[in-house]
N, C-alpha and C positions, 0 to 999 in steps of 0.2 A: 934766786930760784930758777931751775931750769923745767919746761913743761916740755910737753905734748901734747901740740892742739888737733883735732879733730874738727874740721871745720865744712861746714856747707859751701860749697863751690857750683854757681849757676851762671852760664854767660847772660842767659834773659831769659824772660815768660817763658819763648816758645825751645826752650836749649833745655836737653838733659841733664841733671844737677846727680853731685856725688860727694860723697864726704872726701878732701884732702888731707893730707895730714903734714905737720909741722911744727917744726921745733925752736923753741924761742929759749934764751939763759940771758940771766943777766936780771932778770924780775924781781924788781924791788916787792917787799911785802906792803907797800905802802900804795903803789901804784891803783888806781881804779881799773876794772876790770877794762873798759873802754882805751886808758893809757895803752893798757898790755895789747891790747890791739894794734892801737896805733904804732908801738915798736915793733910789732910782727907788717906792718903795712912799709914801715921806714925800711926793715930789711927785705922786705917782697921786690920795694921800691928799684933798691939798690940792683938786686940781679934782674933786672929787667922784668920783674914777675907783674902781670894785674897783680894791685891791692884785694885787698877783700873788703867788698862794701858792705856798709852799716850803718843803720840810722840812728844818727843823735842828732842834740841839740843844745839845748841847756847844759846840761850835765851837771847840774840840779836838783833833778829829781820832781823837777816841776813840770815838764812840758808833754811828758810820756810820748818823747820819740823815741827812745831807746827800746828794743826790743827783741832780746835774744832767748832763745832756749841753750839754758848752760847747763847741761848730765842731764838734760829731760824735766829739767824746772824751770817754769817759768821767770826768767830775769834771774835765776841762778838758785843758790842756797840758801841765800838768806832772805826776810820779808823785806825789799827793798825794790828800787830799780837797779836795770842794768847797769848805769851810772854813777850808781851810790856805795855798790857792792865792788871790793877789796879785796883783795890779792891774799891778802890772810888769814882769806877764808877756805882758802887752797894750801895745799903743801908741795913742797920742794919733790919732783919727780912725778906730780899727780899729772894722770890724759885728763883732757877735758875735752867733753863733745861740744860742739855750739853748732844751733840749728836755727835756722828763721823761726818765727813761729805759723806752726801747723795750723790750717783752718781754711775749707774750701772756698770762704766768704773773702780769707786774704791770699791771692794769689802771689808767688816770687815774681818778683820785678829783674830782680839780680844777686847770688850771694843770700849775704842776710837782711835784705828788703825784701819787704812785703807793700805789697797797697792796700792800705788800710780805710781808704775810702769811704769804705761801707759804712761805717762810723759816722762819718759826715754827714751820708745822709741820712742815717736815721735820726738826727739831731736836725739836717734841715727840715724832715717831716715835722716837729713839734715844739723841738728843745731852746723855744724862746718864748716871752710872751712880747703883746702887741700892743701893750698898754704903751701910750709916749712919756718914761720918766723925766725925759729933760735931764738936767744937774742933779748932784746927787741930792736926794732929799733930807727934810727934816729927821732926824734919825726918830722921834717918835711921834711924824705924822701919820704912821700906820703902823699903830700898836701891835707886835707878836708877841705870843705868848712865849717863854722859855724854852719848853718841851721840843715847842715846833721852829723854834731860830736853831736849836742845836741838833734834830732831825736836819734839819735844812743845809746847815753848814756840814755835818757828817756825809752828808751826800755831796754836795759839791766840793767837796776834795776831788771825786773821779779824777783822773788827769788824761781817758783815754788814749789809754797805751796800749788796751787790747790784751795784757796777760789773762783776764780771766778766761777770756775766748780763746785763748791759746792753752790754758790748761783743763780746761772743761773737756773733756775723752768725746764730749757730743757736739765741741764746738759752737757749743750757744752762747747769746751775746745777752744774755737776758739782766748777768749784775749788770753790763755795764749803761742798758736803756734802763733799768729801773732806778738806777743812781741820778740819770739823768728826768728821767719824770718824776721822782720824789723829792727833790730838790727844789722843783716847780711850782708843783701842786699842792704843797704843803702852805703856802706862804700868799696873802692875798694879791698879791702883784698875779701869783698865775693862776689866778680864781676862774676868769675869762674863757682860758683853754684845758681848765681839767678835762672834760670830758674826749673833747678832739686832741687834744695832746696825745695821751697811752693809746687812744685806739689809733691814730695815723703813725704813732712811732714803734708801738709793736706790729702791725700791719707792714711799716718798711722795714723792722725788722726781718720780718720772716720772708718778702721778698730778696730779701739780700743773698738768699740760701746760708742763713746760718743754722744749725741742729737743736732741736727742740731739748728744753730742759730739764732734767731729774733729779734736780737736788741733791748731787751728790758732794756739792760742796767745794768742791776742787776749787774755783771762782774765788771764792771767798778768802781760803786758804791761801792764794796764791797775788790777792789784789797788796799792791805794794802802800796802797793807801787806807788800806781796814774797811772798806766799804762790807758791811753786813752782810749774811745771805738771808735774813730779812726780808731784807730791803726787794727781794724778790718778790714775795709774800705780800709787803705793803702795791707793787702793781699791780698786782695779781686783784686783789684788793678794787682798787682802782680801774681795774678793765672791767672787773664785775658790774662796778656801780656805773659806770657810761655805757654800759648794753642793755643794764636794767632803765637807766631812762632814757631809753630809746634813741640814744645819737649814732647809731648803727641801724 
């Protein structure tokens, strides 16, 4: 396959960034979208060009470093990550745009890195609990019910990677703290911090300057893990009941 890339070119933070363009042949259909990079980086290489930086990691589909906007979709065209997604999902002479992902909460570091940090800490605000497990325990010294183990695991797939927040037009981060508070809260290990959990993690939410949310679903659509847009709704939920009993 031979492309034409369209590509985000930023020296750093504080440098001017522009779309580049380049041409790659020789693209196996088989290759990972991440590969095809890296053969555009080998020939950058080669003529003395900067590479073009990109965050991976696993490449997996596990870790959610990876994170590009490919035509204006989050981690590309298909429900996956940028890691997982395949070359024959493209055709032979197709442009393809690739952009960091947009969001005033992740700023360009370089290229197509972003600092995603902001994540971090709204997980350091709440997204553990404090109980001391020790070893792993007796699997039914603390009975859950069904409902609530498969709520529980549904939600902790999250792998923040941050597409929802890159394809939400409002830039809100809201699936991806409510994945993380519902995964918590449901389960009696994080009984402890329900109520201080959602309200200190949506509170560093909205310090982080991310864009408040409207449901417009895009998030959801776009999570390479199925995380619900629900799952919005169940915080929502959840913030209600810790301001009604007065932990604010």
């Amino acid at each position: 396959m031979k492309l034409t890339l369209r590509v985000w070119r930023q020296k750093n933070a504080d440098a001017e960034g522009a779309m580049s363009t380049y041409e790659v042949d020789g693209i196996s259909s088989d290759m990972s979208f991440l590969e095809m990079l890296d053969t555009l980086n080998e020939e950058l290489i080669l003529e003395g060009e900067d590479p073009v930086a990109f965050d991976h990691d696993c490449r997996e589909g596990i870790c959610g470093a990876c994170s590009l906007v490919i035509n204006g979709d989050a981690h590309g065209p298909e429900r996956t990550t940028t890691c997982q997604l395949h070359m024959r999902s493209f055709a032979d002479g197709d442009t393809i745009d690739i952009e960091p992902w947009r969001a005033s909460a992740f700023p360009v570091i370089k290229d197509l890195v972003v600092d995603r940090s902001a994540l971090d800490r709204i997980i350091q605000a709440g997204g553990y609990i404090t109980a001391p497990t020790g070893a792993a325990p007796e699997a039914h010294a603390a009975p859950v019910p069904k409902p609530d183990a498969d709520f529980a695991f549904e939600h902790a797939e999250c792998i923040g990677c941050g597409a929802c927040v890159a394809a939400c037009p409002n830039g809100a981060a809201m699936l991806f703290t409510s994945a993380k508070v519902n995964h918590l809260n449901v389960l009696p290990q994080g009984a402890p911090e329900r109520e201080t959990r959602v309200l200190d993690m949506v509170a560093q939410m909205d310090e982080e300057g991310f864009g408040g949310c409207t449901l417009t679903g895009e998030c959801a659509t776009a999570c390479p893990k199925g995380i619900p847009l629900v799952s919005i709704t169940g915080m929502n939920r959840e913030w209600l009941r810790a301001v009604r009993k007065g932990k604010r």
